[in-house]
DSSP file (Angstrom, degrees, kcal/mol; ACC not computed):
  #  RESIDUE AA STRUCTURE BP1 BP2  ACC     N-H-->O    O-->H-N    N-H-->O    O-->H-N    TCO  KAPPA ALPHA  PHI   PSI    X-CA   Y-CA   Z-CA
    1    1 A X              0   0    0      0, 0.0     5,-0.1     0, 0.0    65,-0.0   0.000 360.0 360.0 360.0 129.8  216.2  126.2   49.0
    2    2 A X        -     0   0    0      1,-0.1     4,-0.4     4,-0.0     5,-0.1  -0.099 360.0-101.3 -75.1-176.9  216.7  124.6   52.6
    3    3 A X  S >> S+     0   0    0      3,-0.1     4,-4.5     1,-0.1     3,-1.4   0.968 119.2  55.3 -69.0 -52.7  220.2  123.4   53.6
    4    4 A X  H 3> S+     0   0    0      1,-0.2     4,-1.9     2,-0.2    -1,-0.1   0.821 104.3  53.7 -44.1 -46.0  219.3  119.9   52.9
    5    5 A X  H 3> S+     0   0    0      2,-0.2     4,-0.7     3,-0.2    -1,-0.2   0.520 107.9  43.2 -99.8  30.4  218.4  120.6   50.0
    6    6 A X  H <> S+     0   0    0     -3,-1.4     4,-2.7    -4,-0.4     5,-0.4   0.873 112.0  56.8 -89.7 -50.1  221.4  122.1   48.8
    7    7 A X  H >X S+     0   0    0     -4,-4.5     3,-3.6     2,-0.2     4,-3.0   0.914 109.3  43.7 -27.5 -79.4  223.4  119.5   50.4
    8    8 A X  H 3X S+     0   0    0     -4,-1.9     4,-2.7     1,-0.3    -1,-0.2   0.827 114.3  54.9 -72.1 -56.5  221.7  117.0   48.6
    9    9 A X  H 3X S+     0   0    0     -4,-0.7     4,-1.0     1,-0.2    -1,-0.3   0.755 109.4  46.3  27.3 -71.7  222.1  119.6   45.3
   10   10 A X  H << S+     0   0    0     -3,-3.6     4,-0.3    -4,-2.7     3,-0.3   0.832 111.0  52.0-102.6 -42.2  225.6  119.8   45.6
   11   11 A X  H >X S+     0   0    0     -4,-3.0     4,-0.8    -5,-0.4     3,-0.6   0.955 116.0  44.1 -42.5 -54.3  226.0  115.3   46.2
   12   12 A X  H 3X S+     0   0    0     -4,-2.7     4,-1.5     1,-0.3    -2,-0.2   0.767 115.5  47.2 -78.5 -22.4  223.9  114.7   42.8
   13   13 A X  H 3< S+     0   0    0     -4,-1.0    -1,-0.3    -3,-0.3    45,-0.2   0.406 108.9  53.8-101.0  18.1  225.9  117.5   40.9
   14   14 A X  H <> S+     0   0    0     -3,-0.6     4,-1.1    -4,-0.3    -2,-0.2   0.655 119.0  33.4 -76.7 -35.1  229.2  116.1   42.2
   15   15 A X  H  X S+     0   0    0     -4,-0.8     4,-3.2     2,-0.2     5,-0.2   0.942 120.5  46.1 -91.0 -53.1  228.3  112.3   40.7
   16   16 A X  H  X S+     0   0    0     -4,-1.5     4,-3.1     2,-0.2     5,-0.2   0.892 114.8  51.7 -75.5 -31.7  226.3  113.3   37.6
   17   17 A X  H  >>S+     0   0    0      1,-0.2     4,-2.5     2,-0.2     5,-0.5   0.970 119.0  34.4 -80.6 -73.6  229.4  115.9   37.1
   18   18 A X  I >X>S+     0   0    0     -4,-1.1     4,-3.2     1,-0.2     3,-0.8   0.852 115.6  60.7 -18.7 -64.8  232.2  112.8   37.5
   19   19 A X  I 3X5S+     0   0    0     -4,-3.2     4,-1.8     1,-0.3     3,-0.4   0.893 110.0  37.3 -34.4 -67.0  229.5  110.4   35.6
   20   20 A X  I 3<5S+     0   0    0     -4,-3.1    -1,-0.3     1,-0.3    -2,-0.2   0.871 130.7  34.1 -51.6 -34.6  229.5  112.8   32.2
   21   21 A X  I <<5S+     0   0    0     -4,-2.5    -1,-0.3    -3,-0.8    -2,-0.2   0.657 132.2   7.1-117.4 -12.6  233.6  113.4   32.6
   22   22 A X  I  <<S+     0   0    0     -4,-3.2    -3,-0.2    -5,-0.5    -1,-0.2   0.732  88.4 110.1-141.5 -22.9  235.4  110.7   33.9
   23   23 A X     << -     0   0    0     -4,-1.8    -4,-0.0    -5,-0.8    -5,-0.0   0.070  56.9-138.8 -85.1 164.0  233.3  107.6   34.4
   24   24 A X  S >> S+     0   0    0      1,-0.2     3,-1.2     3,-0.1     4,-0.6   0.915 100.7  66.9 -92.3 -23.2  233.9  104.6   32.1
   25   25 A X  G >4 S+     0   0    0      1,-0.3     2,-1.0     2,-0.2     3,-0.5   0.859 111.2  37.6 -50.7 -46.4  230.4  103.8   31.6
   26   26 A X  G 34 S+     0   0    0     -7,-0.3    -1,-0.3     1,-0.2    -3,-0.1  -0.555  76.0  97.7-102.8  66.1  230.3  107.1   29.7
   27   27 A X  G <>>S+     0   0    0     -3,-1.2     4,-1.8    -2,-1.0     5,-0.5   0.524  84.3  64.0-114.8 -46.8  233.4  107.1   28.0
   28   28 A X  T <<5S+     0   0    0     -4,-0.6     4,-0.2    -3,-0.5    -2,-0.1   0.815 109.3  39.7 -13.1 -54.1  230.7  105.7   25.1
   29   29 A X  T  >5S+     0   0    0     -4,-0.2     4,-2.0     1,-0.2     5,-0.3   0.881 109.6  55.7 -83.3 -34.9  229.1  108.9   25.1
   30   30 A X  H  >5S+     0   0    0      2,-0.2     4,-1.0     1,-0.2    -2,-0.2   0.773 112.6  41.1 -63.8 -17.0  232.0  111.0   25.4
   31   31 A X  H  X5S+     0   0    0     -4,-1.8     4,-4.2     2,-0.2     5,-0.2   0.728 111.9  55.6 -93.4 -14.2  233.8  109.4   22.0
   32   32 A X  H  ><S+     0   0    0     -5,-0.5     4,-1.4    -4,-0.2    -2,-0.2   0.950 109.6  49.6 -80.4 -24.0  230.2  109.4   20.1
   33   33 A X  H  X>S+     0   0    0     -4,-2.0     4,-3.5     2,-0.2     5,-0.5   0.852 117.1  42.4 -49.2 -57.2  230.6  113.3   21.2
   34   34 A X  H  X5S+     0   0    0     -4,-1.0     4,-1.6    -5,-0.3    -2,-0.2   0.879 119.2  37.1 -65.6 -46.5  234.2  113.3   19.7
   35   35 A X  H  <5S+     0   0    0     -4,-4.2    -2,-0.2     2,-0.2    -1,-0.2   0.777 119.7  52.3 -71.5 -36.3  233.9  111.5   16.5
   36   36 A X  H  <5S+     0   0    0     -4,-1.4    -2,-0.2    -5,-0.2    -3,-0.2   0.723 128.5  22.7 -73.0 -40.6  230.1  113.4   16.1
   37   37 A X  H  <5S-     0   0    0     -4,-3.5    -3,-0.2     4,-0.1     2,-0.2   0.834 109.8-106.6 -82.4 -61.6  232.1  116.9   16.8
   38   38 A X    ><< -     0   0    0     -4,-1.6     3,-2.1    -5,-0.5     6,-0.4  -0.219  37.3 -91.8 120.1 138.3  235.4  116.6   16.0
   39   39 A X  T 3  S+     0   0    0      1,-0.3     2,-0.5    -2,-0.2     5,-0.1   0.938 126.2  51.9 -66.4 -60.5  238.4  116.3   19.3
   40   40 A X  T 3  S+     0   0    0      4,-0.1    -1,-0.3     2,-0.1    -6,-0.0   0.313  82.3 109.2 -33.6  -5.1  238.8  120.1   19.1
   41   41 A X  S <> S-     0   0    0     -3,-2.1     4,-0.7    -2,-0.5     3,-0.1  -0.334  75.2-125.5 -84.6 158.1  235.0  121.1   19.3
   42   42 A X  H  > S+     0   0    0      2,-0.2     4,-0.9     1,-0.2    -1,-0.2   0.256 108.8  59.9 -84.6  22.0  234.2  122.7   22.6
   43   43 A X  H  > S+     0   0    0     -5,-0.2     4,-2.2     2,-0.1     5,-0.3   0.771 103.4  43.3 -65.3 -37.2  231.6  120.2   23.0
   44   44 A X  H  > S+     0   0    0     -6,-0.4     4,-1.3     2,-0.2    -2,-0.2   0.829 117.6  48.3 -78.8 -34.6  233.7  117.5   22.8
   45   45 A X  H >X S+     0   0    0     -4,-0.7     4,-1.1     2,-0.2     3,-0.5   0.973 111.9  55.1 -75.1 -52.0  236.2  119.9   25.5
   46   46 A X  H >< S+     0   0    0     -4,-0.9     3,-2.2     1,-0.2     7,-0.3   0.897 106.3  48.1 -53.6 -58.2  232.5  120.5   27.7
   47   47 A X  H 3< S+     0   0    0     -4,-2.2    -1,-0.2     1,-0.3    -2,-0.2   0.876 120.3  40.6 -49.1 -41.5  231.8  116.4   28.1
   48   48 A X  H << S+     0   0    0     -4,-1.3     2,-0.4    -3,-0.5    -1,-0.3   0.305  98.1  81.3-100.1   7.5  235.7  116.0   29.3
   49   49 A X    <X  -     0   0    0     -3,-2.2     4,-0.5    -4,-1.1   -27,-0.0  -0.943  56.4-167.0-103.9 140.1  236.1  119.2   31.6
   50   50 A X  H  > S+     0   0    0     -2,-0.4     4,-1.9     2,-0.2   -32,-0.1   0.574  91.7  53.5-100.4 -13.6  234.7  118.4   34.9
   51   51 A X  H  > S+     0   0    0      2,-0.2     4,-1.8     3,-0.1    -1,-0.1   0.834 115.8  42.9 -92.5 -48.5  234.8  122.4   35.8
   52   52 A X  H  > S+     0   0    0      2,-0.2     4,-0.8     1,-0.2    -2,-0.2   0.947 113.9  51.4 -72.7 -32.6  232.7  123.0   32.4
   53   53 A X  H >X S+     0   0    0     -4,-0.5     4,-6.2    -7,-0.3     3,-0.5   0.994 104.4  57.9 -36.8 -68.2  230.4  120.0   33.2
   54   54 A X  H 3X S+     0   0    0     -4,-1.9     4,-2.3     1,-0.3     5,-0.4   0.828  96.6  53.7 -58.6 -37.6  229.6  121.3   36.7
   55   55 A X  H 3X S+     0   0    0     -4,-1.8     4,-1.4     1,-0.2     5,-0.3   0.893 116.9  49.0 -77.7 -27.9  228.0  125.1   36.0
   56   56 A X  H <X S+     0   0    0     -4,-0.8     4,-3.6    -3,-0.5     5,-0.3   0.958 114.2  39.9 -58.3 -57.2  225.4  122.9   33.4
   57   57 A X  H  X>S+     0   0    0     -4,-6.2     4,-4.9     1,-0.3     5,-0.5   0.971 114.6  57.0 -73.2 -33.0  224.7  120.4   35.7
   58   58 A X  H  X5S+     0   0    0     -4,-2.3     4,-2.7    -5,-0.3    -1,-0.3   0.936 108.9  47.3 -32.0 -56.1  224.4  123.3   38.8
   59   59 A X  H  X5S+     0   0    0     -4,-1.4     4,-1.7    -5,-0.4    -1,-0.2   0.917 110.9  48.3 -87.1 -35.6  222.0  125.1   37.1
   60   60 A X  H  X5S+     0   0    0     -4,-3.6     4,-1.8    -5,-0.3    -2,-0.2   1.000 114.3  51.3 -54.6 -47.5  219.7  122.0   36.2
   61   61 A X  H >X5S+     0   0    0     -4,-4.9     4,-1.6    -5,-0.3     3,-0.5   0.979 107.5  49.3 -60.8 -52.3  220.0  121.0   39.6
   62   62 A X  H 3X<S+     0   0    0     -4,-2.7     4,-2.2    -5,-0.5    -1,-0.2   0.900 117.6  39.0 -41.0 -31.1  219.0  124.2   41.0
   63   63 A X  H 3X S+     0   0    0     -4,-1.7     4,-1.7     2,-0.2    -1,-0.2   0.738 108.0  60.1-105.1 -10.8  216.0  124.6   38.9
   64   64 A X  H <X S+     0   0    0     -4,-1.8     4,-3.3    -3,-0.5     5,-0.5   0.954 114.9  40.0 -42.8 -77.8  215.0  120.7   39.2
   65   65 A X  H  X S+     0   0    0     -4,-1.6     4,-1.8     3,-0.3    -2,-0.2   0.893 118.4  56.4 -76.2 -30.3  214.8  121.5   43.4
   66   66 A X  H >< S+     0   0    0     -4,-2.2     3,-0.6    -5,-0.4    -1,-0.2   0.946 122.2  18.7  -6.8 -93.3  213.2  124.9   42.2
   67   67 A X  H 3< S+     0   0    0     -4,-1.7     3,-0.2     1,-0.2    -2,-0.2   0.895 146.2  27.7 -73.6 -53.3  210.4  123.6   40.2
   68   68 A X  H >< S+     0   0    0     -4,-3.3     3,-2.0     1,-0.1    -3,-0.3   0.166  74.1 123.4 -88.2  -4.2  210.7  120.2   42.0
   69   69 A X  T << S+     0   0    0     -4,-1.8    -1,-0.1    -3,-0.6    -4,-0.1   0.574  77.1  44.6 -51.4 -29.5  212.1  120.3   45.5
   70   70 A X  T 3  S+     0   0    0     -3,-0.2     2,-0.5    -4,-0.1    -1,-0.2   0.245  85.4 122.1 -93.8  -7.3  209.6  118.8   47.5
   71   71 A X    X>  -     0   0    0     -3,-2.0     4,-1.3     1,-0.1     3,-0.5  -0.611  60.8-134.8 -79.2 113.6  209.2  116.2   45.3
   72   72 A X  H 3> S+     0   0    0     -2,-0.5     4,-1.1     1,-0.2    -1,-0.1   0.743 102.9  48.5 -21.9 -51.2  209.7  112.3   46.5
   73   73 A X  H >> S+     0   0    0      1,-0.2     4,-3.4     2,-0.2     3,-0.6   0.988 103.6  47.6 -68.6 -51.6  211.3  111.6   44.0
   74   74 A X  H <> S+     0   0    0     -3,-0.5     4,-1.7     2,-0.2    -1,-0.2   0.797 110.8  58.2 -45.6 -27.4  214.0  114.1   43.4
   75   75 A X  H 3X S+     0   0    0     -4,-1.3     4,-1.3     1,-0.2    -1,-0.2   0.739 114.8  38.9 -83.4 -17.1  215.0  113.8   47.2
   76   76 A X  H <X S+     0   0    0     -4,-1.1     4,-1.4    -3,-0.6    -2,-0.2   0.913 116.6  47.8 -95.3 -23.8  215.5  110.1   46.5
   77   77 A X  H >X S+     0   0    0     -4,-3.4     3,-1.2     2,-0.2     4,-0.8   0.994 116.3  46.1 -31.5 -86.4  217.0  110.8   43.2
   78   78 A X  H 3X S+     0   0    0     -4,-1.7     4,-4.2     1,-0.3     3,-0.3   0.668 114.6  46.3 -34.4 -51.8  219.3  113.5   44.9
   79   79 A X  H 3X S+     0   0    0     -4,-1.3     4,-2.1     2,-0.3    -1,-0.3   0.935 105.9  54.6 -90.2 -41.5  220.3  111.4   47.9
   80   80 A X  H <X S+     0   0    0     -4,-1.4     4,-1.3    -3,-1.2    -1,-0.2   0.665 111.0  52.6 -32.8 -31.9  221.2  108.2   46.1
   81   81 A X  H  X S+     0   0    0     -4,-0.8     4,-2.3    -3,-0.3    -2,-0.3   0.904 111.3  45.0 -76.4 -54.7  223.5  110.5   44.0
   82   82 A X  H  X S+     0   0    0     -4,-4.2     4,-0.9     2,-0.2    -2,-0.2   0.816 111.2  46.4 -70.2 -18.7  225.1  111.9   46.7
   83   83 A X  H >X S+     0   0    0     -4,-2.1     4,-2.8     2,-0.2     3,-0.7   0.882 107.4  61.2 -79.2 -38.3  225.8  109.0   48.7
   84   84 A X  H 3< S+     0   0    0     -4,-1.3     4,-0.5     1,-0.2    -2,-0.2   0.958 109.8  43.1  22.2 -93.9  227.0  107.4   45.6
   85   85 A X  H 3X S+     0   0    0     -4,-2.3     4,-1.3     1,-0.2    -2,-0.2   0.672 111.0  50.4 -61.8 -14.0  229.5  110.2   45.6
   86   86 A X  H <X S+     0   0    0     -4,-0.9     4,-2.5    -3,-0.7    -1,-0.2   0.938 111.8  50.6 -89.4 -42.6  230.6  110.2   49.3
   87   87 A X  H  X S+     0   0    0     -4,-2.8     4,-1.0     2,-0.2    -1,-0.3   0.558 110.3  52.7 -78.6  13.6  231.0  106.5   49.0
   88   88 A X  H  > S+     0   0    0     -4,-0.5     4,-1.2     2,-0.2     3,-0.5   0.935 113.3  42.8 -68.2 -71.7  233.2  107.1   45.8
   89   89 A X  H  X S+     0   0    0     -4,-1.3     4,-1.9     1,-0.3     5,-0.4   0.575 113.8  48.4 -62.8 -38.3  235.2  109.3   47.5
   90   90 A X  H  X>S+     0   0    0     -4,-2.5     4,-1.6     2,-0.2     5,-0.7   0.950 107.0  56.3 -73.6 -57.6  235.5  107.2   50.8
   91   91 A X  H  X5S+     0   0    0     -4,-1.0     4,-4.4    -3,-0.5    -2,-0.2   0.893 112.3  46.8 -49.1 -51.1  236.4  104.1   49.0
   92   92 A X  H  <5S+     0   0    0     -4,-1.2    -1,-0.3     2,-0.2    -2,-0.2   0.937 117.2  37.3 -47.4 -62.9  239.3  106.3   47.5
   93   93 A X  H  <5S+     0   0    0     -4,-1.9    -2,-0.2    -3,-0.3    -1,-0.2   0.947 121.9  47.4 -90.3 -49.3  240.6  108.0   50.5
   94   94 A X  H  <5       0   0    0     -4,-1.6    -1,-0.2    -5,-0.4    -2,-0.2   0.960 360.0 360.0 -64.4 -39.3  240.1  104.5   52.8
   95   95 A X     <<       0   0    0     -4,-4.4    -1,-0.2    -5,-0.7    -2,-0.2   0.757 360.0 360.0 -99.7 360.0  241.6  101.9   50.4
């Protein structure tokens, strides 16, 4: 894996990881998870831990730029997700 595409790696599994655990747009999935499990389940704990989120989504992404690394799309995927997350994260820190 080159740097770039680790960078870019480490952008898409920062958003997708936020998306699953905090976002409101998936607070949908996260309750059909809860009522579908039960609030104790560790599934229902994996959707809502951002730390347990991230080693899933780590390893897809690694094996996505594995299998896929070179591919147009996944680098536009990849970089639309991380810039995504840097501008989260600026909008937060700037406003």
């Amino acid at each position: 894996m080159t740097l770039p595409e680790f960078l870019l790696s480490l952008g898409a599994t920062c958003r997708l990881t936020r998306f699953i655990t905090k976002d409101t747009l998936a607070a949908g999935f996260r309750s059909w998870i809860a009522d579908r499990f039960g609030d104790d389940s560790k599934l229902t704990y994996l959707v809502s831990c951002s730390w347990c989120t991230s080693i899933w989504m780590a390893a897809a992404m690694t094996a996505a730029m594995h299998w896929a690394g070179g591919s147009l799309a996944l680098q536009l995927t990849t970089t639309a997700l991380s810039l995504s997350y840097v501008a989260g994260l600026a909008s937060r820190w700037l406003d």
